[in-house]
C-alpha positions as a Markdown table, in Angstrom:
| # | Residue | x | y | z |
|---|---|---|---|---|
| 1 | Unk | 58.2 | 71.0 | -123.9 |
| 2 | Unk | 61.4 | 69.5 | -122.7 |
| 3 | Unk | 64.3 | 69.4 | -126.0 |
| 4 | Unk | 64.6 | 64.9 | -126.5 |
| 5 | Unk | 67.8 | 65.6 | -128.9 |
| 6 | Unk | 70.2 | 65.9 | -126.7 |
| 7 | Unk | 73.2 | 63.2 | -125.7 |
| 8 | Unk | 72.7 | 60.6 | -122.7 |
| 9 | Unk | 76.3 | 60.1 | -121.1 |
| 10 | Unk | 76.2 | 56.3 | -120.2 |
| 11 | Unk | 77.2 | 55.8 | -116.6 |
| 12 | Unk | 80.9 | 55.3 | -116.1 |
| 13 | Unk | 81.3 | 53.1 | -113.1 |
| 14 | Unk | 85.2 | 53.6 | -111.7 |
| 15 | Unk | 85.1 | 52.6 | -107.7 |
| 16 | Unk | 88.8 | 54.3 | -107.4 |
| 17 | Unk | 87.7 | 57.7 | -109.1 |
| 18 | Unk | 87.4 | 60.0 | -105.8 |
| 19 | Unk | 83.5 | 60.8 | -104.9 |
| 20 | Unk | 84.5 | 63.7 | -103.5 |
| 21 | Unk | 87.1 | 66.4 | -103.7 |
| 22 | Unk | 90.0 | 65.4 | -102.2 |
| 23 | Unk | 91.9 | 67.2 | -99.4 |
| 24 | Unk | 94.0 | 70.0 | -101.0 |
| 25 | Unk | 97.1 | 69.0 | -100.5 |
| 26 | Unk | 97.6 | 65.6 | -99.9 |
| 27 | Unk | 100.1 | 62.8 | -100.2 |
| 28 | Unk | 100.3 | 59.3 | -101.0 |
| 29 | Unk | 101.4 | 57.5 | -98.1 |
| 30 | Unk | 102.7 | 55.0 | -100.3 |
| 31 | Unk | 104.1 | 56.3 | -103.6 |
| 32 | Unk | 104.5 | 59.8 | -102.4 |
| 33 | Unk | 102.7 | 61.3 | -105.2 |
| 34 | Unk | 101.1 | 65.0 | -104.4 |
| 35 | Unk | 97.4 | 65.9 | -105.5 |
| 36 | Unk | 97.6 | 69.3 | -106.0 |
| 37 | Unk | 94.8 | 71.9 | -107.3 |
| 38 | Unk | 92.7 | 68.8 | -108.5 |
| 39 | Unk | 95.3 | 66.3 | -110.1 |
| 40 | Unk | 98.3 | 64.0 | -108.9 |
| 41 | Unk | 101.6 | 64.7 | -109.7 |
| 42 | Unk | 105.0 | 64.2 | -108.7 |
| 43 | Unk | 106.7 | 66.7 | -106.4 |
| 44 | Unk | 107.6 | 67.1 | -102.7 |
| 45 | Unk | 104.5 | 67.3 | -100.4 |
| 46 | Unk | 104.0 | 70.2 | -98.5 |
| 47 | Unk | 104.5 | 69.8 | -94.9 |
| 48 | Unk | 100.4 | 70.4 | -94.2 |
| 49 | Unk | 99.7 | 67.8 | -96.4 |
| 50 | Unk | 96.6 | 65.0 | -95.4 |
| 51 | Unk | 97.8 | 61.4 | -96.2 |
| 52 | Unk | 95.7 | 59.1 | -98.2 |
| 53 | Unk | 96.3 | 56.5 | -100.9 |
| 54 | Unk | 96.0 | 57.5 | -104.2 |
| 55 | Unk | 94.2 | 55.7 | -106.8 |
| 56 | Unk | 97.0 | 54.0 | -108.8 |
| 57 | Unk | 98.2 | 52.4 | -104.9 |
| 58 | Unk | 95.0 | 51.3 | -103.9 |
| 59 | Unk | 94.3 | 49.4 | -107.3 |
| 60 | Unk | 97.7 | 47.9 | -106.8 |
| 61 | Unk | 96.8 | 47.0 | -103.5 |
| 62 | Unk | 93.3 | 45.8 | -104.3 |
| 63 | Unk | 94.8 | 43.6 | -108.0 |
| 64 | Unk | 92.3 | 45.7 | -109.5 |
| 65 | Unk | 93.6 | 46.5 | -112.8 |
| 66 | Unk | 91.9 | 49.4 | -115.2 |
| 67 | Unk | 93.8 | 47.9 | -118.2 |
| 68 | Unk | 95.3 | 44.8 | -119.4 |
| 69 | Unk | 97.9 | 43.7 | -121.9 |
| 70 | Unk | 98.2 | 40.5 | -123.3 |
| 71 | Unk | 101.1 | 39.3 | -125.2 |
| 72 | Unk | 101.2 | 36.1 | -127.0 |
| 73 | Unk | 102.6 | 33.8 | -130.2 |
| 74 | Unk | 106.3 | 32.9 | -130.5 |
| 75 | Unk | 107.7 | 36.3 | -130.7 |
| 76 | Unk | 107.1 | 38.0 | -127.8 |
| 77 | Unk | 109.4 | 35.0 | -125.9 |
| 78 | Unk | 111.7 | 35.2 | -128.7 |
| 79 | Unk | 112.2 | 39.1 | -128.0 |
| 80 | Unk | 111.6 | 39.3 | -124.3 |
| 81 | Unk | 114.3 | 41.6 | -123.8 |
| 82 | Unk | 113.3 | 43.8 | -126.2 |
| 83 | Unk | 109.7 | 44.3 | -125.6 |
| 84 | Unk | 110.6 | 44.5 | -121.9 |
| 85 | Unk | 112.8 | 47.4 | -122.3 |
| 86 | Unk | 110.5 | 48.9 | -124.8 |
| 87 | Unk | 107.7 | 48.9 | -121.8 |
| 88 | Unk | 109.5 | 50.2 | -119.4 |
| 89 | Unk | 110.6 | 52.9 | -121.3 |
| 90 | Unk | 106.9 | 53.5 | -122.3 |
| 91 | Unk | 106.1 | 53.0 | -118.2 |
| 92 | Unk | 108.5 | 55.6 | -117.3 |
| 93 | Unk | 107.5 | 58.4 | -120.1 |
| 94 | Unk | 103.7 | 58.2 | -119.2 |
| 95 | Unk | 104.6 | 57.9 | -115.3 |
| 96 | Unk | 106.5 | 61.5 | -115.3 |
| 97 | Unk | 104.0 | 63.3 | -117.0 |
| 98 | Unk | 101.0 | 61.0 | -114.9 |
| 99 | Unk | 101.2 | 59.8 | -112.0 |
| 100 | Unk | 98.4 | 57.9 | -111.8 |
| 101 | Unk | 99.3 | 55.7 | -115.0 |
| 102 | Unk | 102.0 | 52.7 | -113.4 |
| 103 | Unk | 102.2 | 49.1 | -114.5 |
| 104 | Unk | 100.8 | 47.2 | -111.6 |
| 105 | Unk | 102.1 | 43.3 | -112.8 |
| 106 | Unk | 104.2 | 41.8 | -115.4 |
| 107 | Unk | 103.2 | 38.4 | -115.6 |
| 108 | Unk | 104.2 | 35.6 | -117.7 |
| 109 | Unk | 102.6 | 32.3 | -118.4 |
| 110 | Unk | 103.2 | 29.7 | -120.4 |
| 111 | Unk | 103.1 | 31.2 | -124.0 |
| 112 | Unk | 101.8 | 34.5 | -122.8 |
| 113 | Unk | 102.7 | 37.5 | -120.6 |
| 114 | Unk | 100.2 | 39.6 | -119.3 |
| 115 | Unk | 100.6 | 43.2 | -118.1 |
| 116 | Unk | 97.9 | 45.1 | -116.0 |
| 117 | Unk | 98.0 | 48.8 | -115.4 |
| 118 | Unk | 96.4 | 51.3 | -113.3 |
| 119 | Unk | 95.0 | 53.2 | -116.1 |
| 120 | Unk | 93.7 | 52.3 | -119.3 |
| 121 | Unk | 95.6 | 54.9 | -121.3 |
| 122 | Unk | 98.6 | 53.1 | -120.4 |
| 123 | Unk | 97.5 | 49.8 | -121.9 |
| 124 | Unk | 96.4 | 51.3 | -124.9 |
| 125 | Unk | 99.6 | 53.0 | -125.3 |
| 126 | Unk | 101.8 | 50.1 | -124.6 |
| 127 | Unk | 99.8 | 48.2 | -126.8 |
| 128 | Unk | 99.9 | 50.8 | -129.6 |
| 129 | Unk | 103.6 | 51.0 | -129.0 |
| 130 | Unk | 104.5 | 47.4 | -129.4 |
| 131 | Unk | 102.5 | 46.7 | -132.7 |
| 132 | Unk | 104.4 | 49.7 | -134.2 |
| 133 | Unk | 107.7 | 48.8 | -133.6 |
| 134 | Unk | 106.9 | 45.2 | -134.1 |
| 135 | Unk | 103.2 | 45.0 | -136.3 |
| 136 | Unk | 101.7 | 42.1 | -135.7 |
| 137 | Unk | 98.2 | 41.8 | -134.5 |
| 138 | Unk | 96.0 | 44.3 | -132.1 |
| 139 | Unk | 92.4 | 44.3 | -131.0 |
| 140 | Unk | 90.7 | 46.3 | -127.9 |
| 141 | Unk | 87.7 | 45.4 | -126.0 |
| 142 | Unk | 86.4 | 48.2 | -124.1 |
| 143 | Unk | 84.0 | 47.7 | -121.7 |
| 144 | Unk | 81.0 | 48.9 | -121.0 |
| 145 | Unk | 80.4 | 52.0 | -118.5 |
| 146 | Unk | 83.5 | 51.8 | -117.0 |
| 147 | Unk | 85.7 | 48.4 | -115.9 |
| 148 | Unk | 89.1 | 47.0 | -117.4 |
| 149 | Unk | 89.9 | 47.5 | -120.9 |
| 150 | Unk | 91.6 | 44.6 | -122.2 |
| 151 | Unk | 94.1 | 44.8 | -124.9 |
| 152 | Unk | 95.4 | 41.7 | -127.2 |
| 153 | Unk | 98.8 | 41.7 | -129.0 |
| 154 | Unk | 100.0 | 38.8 | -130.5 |
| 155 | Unk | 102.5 | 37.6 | -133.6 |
């Protein structure tokens, strides 16, 4: 008799995770990132490396974001600069130690800016980041099995 108590992993859906392994080593043609023994990094490609487009590239390409930021209320605009620098300084810290996490788009509208990454981490981490050095308010919506994670900050 088969054991019933055991854990179903939902289905995560990610159309950029590779299917298959990927050529070992390659290189993005357009970032120049290396995927090495099963992970992207930085360094300088090998000179019998296939090129291909990694998976932060192609959802920049695509405007297919994994994560979203949104920004809004008065004191975001009132501390553009600030926040700015603090997310770029966020952007380049995750990006060193992953390649694969980059902010696609800074966009600002109205009374909101919106910032869409190529991982989800990073959204959750910028997110995380701004409401402790400024507090305000913070609320997550995952999705389900896979999709863009959307992240609200606003004071």
């Amino acid at each position: 008799m088969p054991r019933r108590d055991r854990m179903i992993r939902e289905r995560e859906h990610d159309s950029y995770k590779a299917r298959k392994k990927l050529p070992d080593p390659s290189s993005c043609s357009e970032c120049k990132a290396v995927y090495h023994e099963g992970r992207w990094q930085w360094g300088r490609a090998p000179v019998d490396a296939k090129f291909l487009l990694c998976p932060a590239c192609q959802r920049a390409r695509d405007g297919e974001p994994a994560g979203i930021l949104t920004l809004s209320g008065g004191f975001h605009l009132e501390h553009r600069a600030e926040i700015l620098g603090l997310i770029r300084n966020i952007e380049e810290r995750e990006t060193k130690a992953h390649a694969m996490k980059r902010i696609m788009a800074v966009v600002e509208h109205q009374d909101e800016m919106e910032i869409t990454t190529s991982e989800q981490g990073l959204a959750r981490s910028l997110g995380d980041a701004i409401h402790h050095a400024y507090q305000g308010d913070l609320d997550y919506k995952y999705p389900d099995g896979g999709g863009v994670l959307r992240v609200r900050w606003s004071r």
